[in-house]
MIMI-51958 format. One record per residue (C-alpha): x negated, y negated, z. Coordinates in pm, 1 decimal. Each point is the difference from the previous one (the first is absolute). Layout:
<u=X, v=Y, w=Z>
...
***
This chain:
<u=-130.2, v=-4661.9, w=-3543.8>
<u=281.9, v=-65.0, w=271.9>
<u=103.6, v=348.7, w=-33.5>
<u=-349.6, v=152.9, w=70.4>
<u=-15.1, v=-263.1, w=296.3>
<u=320.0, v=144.9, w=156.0>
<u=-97.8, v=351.0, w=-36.6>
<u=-231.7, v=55.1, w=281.3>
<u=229.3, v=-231.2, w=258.2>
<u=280.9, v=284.7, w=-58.6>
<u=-244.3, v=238.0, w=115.9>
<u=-72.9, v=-124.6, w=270.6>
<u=304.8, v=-58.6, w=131.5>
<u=69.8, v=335.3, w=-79.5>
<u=-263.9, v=126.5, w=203.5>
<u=85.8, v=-210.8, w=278.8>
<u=330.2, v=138.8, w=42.3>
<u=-140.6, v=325.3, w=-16.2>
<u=-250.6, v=-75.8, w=232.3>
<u=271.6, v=-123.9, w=204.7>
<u=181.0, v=312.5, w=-33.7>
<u=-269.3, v=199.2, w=68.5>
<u=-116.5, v=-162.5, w=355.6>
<u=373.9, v=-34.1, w=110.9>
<u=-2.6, v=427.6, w=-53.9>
<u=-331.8, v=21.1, w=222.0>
<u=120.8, v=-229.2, w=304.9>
<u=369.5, v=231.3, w=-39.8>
<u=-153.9, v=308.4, w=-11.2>
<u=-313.1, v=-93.6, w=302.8>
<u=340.7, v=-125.9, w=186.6>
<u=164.3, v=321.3, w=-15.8>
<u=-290.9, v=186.3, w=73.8>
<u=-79.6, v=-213.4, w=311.6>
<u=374.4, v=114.7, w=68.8>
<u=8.9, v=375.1, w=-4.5>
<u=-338.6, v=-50.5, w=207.2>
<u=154.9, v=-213.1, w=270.1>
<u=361.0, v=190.7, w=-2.8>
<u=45.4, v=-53.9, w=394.5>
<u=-121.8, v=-395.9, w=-43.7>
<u=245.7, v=-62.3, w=-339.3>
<u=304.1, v=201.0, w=205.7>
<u=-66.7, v=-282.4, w=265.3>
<u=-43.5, v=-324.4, w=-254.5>
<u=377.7, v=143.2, w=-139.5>
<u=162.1, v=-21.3, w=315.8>
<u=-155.7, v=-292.2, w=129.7>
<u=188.0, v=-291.0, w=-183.2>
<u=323.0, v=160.0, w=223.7>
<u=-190.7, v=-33.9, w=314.0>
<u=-56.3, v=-351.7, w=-112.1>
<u=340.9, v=-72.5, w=-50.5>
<u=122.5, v=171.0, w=309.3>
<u=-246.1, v=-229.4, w=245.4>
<u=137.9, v=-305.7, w=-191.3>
<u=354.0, v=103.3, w=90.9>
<u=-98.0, v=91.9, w=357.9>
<u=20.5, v=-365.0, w=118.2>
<u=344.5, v=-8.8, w=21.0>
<u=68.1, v=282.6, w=223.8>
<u=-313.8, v=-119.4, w=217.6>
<u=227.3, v=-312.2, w=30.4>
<u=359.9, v=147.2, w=77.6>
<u=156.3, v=-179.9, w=-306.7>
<u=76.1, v=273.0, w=-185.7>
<u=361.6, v=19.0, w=-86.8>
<u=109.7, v=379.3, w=3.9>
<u=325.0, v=131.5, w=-95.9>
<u=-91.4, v=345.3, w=165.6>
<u=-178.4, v=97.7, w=322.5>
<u=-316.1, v=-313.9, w=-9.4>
<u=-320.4, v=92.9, w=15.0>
<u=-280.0, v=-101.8, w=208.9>
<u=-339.8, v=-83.3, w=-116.6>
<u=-155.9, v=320.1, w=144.5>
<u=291.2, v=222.5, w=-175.6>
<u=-103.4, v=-190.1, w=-289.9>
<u=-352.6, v=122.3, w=41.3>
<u=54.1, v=356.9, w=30.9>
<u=290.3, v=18.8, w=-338.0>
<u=-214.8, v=-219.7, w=-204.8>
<u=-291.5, v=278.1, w=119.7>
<u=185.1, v=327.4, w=-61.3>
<u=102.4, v=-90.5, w=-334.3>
<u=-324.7, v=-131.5, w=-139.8>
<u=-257.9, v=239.7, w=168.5>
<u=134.2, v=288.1, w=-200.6>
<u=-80.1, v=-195.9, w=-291.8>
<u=-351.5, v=105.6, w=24.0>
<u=66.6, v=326.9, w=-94.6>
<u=247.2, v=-120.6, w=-328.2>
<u=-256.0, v=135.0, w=-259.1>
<u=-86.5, v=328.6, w=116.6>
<u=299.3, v=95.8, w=196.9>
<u=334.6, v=-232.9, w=-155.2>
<u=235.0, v=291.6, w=76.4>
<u=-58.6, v=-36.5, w=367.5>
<u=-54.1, v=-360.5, w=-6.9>
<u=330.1, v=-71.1, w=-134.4>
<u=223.1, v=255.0, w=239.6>
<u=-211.1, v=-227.6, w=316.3>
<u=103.6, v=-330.6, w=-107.9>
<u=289.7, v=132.1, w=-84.9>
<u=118.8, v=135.5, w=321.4>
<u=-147.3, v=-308.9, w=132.1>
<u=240.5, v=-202.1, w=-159.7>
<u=288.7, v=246.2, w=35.7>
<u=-82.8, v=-31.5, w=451.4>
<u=-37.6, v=-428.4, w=-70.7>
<u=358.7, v=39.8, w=-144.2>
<u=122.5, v=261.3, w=224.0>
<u=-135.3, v=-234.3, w=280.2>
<u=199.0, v=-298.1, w=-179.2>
<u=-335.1, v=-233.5, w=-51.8>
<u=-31.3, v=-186.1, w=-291.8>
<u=-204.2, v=48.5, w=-277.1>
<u=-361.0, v=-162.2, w=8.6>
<u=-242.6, v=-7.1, w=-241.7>
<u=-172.1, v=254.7, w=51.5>
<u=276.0, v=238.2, w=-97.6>
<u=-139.3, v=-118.6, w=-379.5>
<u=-219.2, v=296.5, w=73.1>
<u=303.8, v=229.3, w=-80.6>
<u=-53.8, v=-132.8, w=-402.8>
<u=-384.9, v=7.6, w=20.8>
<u=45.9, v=400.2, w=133.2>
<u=272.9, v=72.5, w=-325.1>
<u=-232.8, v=-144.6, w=-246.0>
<u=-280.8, v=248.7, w=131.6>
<u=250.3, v=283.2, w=-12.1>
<u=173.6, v=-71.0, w=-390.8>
<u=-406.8, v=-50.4, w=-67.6>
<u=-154.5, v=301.0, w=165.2>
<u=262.7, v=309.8, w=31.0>
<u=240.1, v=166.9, w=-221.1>
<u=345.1, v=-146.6, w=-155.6>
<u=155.7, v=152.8, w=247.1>
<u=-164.5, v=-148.5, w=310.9>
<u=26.2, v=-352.1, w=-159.6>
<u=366.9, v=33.8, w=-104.5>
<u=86.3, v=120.1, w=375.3>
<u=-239.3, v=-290.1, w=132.3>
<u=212.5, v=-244.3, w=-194.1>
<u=338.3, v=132.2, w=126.2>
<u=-169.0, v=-30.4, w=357.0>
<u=-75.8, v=-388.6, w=-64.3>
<u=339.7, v=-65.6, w=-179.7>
<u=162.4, v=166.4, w=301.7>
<u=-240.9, v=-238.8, w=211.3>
<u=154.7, v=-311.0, w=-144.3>
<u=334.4, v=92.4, w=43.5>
<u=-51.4, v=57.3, w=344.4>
<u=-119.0, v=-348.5, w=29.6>
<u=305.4, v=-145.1, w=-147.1>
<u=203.2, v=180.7, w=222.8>
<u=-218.7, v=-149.5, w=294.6>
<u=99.6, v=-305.3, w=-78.0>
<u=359.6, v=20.8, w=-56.0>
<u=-36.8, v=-130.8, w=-447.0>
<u=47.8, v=321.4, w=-169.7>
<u=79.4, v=-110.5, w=-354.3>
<u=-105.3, v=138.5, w=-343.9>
<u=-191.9, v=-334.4, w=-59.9>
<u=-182.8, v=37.5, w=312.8>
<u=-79.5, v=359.2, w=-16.3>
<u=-80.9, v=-62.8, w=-447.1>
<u=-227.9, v=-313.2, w=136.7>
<u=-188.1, v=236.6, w=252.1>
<u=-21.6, v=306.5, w=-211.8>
<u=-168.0, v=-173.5, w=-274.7>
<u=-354.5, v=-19.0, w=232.5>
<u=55.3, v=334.4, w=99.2>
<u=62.0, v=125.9, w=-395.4>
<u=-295.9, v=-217.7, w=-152.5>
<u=-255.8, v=102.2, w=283.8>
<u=128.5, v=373.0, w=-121.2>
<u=-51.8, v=-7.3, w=-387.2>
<u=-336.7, v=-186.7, w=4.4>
<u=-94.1, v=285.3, w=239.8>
<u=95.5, v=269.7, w=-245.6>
<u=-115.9, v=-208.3, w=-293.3>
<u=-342.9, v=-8.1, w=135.6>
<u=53.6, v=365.1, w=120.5>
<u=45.0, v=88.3, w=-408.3>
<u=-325.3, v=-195.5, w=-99.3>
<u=-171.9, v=153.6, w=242.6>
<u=92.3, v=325.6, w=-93.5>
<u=-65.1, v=-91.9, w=-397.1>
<u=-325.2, v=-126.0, w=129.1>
<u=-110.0, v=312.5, w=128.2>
<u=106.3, v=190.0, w=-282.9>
<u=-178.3, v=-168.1, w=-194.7>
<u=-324.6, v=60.6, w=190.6>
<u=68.6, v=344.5, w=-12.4>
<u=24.5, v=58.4, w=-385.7>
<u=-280.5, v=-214.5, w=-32.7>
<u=-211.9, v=214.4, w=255.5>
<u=131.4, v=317.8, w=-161.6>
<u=-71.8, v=-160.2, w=-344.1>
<u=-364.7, v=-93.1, w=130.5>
<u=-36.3, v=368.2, w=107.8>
<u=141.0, v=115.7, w=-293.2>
<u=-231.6, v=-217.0, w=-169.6>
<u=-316.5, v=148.7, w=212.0>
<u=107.1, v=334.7, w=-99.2>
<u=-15.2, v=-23.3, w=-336.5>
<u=-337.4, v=-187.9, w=-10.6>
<u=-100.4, v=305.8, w=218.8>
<u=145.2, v=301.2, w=-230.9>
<u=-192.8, v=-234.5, w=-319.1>
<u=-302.2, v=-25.3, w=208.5>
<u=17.2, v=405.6, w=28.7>
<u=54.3, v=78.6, w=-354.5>
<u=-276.6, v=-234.9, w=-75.1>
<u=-243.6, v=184.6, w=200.4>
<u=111.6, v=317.3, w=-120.3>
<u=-75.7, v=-116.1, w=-388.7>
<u=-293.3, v=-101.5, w=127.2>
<u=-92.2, v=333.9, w=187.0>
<u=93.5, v=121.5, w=-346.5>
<u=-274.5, v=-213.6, w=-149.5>
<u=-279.8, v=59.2, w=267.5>
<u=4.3, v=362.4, w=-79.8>
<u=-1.3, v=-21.1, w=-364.0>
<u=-304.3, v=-288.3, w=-13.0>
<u=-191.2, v=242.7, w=249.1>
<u=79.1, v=332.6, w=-180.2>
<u=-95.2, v=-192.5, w=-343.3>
<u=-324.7, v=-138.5, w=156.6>
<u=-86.5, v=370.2, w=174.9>
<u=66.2, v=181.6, w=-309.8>
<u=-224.4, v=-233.8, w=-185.8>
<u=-256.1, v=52.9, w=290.0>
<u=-1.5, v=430.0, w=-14.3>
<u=-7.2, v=-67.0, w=-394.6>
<u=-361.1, v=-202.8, w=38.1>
<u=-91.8, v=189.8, w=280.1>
<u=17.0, v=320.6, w=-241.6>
<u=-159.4, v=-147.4, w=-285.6>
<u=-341.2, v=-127.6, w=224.2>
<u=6.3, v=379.4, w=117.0>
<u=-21.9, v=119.0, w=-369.0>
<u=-199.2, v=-228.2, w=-88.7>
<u=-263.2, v=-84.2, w=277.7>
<u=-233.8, v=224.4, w=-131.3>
<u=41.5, v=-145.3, w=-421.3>
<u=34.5, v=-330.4, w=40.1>
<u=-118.1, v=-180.3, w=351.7>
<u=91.5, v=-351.8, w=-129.3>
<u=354.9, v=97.2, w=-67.0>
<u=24.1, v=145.5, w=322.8>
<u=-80.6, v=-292.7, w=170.7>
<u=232.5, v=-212.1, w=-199.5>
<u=283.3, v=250.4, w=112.5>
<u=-97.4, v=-54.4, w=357.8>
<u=38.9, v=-335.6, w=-24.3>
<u=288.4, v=57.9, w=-174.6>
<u=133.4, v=202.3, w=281.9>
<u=-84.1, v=-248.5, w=260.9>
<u=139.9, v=-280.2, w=-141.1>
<u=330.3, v=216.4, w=-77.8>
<u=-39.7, v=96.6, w=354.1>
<u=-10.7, v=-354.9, w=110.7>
<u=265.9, v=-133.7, w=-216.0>
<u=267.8, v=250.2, w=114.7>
<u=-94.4, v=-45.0, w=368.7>
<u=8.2, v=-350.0, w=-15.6>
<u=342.1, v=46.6, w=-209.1>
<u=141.8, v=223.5, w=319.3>
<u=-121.3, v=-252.2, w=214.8>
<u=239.5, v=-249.0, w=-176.8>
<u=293.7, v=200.7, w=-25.9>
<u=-10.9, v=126.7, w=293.4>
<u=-65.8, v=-342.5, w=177.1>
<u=336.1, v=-82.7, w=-193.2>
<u=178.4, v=360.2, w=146.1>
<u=-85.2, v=-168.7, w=360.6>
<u=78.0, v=-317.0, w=-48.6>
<u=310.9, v=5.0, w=190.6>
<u=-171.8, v=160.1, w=338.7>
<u=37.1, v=-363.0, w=188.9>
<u=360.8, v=17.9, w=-78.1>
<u=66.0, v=352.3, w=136.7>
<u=-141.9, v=-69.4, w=316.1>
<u=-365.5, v=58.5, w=-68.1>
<u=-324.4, v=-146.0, w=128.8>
<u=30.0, v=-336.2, w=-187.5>
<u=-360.8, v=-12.3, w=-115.7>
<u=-108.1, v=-147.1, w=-293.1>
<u=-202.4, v=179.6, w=-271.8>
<u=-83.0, v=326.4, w=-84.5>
<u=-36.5, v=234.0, w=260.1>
<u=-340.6, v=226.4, w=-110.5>
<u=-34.3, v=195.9, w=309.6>
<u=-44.6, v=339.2, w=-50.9>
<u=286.4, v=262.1, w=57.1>
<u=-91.0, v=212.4, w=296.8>
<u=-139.8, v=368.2, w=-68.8>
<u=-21.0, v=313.2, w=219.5>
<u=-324.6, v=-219.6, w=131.1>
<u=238.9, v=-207.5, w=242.1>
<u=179.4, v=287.8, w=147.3>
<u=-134.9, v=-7.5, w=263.8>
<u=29.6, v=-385.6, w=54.8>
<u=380.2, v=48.8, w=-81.5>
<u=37.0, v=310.4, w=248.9>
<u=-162.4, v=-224.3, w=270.3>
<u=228.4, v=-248.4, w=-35.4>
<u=335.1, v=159.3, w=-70.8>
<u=140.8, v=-166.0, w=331.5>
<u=32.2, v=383.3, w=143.4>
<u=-230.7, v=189.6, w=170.0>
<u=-111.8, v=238.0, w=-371.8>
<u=-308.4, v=257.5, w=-79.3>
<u=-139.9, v=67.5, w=-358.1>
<u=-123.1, v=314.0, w=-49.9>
<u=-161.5, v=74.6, w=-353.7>
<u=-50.8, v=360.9, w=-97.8>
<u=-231.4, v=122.9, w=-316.4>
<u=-251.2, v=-131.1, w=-156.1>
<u=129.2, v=-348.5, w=-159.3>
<u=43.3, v=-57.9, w=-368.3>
<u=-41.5, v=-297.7, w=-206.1>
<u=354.3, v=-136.6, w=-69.7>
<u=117.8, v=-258.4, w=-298.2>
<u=60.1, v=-372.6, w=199.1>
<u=397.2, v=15.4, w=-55.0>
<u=31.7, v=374.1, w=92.7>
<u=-210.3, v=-128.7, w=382.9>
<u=230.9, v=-318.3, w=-24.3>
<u=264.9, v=244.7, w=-9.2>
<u=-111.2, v=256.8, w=313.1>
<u=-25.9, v=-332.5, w=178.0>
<u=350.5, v=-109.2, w=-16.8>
<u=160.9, v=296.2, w=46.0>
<u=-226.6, v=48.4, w=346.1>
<u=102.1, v=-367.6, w=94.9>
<u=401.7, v=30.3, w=-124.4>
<u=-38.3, v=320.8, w=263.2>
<u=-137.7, v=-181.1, w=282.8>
<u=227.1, v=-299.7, w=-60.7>
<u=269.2, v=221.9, w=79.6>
<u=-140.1, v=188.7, w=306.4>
<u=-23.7, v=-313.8, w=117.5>
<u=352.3, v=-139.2, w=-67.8>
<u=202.8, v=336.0, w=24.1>
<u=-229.8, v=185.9, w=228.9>
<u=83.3, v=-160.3, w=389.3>
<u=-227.4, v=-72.6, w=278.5>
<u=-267.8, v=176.8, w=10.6>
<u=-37.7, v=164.8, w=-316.3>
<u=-320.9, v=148.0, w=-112.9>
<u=-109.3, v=82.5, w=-354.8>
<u=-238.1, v=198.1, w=-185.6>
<u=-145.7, v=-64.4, w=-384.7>
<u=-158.3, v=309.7, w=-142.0>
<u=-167.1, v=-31.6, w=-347.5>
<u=-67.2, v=355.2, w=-144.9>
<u=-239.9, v=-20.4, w=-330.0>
<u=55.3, v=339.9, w=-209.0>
<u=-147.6, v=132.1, w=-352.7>
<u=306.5, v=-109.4, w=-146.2>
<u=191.0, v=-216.0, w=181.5>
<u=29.5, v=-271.1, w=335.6>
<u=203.5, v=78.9, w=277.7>
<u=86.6, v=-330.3, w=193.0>
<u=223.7, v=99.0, w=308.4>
<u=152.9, v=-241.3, w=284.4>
<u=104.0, v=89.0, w=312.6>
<u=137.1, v=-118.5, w=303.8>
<u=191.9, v=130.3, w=325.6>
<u=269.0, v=-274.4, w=12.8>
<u=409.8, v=52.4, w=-12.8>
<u=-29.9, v=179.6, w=-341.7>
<u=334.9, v=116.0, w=-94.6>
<u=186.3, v=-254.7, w=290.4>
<u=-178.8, v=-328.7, w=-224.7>
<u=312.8, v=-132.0, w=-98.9>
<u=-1.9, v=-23.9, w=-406.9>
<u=-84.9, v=-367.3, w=-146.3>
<u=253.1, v=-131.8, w=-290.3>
<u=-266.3, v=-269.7, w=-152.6>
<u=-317.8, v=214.8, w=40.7>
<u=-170.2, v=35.6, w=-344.8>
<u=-308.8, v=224.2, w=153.2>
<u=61.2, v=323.1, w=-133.7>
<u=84.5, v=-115.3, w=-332.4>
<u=-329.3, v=-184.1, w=-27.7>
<u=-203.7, v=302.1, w=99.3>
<u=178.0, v=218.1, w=-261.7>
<u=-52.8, v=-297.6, w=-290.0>
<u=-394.2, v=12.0, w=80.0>
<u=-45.3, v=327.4, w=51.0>
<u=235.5, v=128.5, w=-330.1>
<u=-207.1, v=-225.1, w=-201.9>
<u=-340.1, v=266.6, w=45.8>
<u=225.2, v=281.3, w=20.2>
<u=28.6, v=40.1, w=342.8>
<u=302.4, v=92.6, w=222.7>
<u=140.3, v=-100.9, w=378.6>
<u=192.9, v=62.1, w=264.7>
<u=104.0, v=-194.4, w=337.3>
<u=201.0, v=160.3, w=239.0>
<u=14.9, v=92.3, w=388.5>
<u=-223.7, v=256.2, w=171.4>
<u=141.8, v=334.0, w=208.3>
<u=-54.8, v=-77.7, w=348.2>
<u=4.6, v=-351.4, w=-19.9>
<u=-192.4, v=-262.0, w=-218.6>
<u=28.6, v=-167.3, w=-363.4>
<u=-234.1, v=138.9, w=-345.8>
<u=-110.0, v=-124.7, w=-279.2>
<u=-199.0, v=229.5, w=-240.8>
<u=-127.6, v=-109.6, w=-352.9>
<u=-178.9, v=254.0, w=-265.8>
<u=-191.6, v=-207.7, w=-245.4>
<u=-204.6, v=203.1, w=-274.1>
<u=-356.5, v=-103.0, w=-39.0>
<u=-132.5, v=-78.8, w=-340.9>
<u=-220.3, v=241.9, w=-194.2>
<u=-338.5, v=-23.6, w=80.1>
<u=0.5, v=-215.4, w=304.0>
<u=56.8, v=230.6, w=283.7>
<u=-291.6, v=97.2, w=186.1>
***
């Protein structure tokens, strides 16, 4: 019984500390985000405990009683070094090469000019730490040198120069230089491990892509065979009521209903499968909407709406008495018409015209595009996909095309579809 009354205590506590855990990462991470979205305000709150300390120290050369073993400085002198070596720490982050050559050379003229050191020369360690954290080895090892060089300079100044003296000074110089490059190699690991994870996720995204494809290509597999089955199954009814309408009326009407309920059954069947075939269209960059879209596919009936608004100035001219054309055969005259005036109005410069002539014949439909724009000069698209298309829909009824620039000036796009027995006019 005290066992079972224990239990859910260590739970708890265990989900405290991970609660803990877990609202310590948020306020980290919303921390360091404030930070890389304030970089100019967190470059000032880095510097700013130095111009704290160098105010405090002021005070003694506002007084005079500042003991100096070189040339003494006045309060404004103070001012102006204490000023030209922090300043330049504003620009640490993004620029900590130049950064650490200015205070550098600062310090280098305050020596040269025999003052003393003040605090604000501490800027000297705050610009190496920036340099071993943000630049190559290189840069940081020659940064280090620079500083080391720095402090025996300073010894000399003052007349100590010992090993002691020089070990006891070189140890801030050294430790501000390997935490720099120890945080230089985390961040570096850091970042390499948000790249393999990106390229992982990518990876990842790729493959769920390819699977996605194969899928709807079994699928595609499927839709045809459930729709050929179903068809067959129709023409095989739809033969017997023939034979038998006159025999046996009762039969035939069974067969009808047979047929439409066949009928029915495979369209609602395509409906599905294909619903499944688009169900990535949000994803690709489509329209986003929701549902089944049952609008019908345009026919040779909207030419004229298309022509109208091709977005250049374009003419339709039909010629021959028109025939009455399967839906996908129309669906496909009405791409290939809108492909061509796609690219009259991409490739064809200011001011093109075009012209979209439609020529019905006993055996076959002449669709032919025109337009008076650079033609041959259109410089030749790497990602286009156009031509292609209008060669898949047009090969399927047996069809051929060709797109290529006029003599004298223009582009041409001319498709021969045959029309089926015992629909032309």
């Amino acid at each position: 019984m005290s066992d079972l009354g224990r239990t859910p205590n260590f739970h708890l506590e265990a989900d405290t500390a991970s609660a803990g855990r877990t609202y310590r990462m948020d306020v980290f991470g919303r921390v360091h985000a404030w930070s890389k979205r304030h970089a100019k305000v967190m470059d000032a709150l880095r510097g700013a405990p130095l111009v704290v300390l160098a105010l405090v120290t002021a005070r003694p050369y506002a007084t005079g009683t500042v003991v100096s073993s070189g040339t003494p400085l006045h309060l404004a002198q103070y001012v102006v070094l204490s000023a030209l070596l922090i300043v330049p720490l504003l620009w640490q982050r993004r620029r900590p090469l130049e950064t650490f050559a200015a205070v550098s050379l600062v310090s280098f003229g305050q020596w040269a000019l025999g003052f003393d050191p003040v605090p604000a020369n501490l800027s000297v360690l705050m610009a190496l730490w920036w340099v071993a954290y943000g630049r190559a080895f290189r840069w940081a090892l020659a940064a280090g040198l620079i500083a080391e060089l720095g402090v025996y300079l300073v010894l000399v100044h003052w007349h100590t120069v010992s090993f002691s003296m020089f070990f006891s000074g070189s140890i801030f110089v050294v430790t501000t230089w390997l935490t720099g490059l120890y945080a230089n190699t985390r961040r570096r690991f850091l970042e390499g491990l948000e790249e393999r994870a990106e390229r992982a996720e990518r990876e990842r995204d790729q493959q769920a892509r390819l699977a996605a494809t194969a899928e709807r290509a079994r699928i595609a597999r499927e839709l045809h065979d459930v729709v050929a089955h179903n068809v067959s199954v129709m023409v095989v009814q739809a033969d017997g009521a023939g034979y038998m309408i006159d025999r046996d009326p009762e039969q035939v009407r069974q067969a009808v209903r047979d047929i439409s309920r066949t009928g029915r059954d495979a369209l609602a069947e395509m409906r599905r499968l294909v619903g499944v075939l688009r169900a990535d269209r949000e994803d690709d960059g489509g329209d986003g909407a929701s549902g089944t879209d049952y609008t019908p596919q345009p026919g040779l009936a909207q030419l004229e709406e298309l022509v109208r608004g091709a977005g250049v100035p374009a003419r339709l001219r039909v010629t021959g008495p028109p025939c009455d054309l399967p839906e996908g055969q129309q669906l496909a005259v009405y791409r290939i018409i809108q492909e061509a005036l796609t690219n009259a109005l991409k490739h064809g410069g200011p001011g093109v015209r075009a012209l979209v002539e439609l020529t019905y014949g006993r055996a076959e439909l002449t669709v032919r595009v025109t337009d008076d724009g650079r033609g041959a000069a259109t410089p030749r698209g790497h990602d286009g996909h156009g031509l292609v298309g209008m060669r898949e829909r047009v090969g399927m009824y047996g069809g051929a095309v060709s797109a290529q620039p006029r003599q004298g000036g223009g582009f041409e796009v001319l498709a021969r579809l045959p029309v089926p027995a015992g629909r032309a006019a």
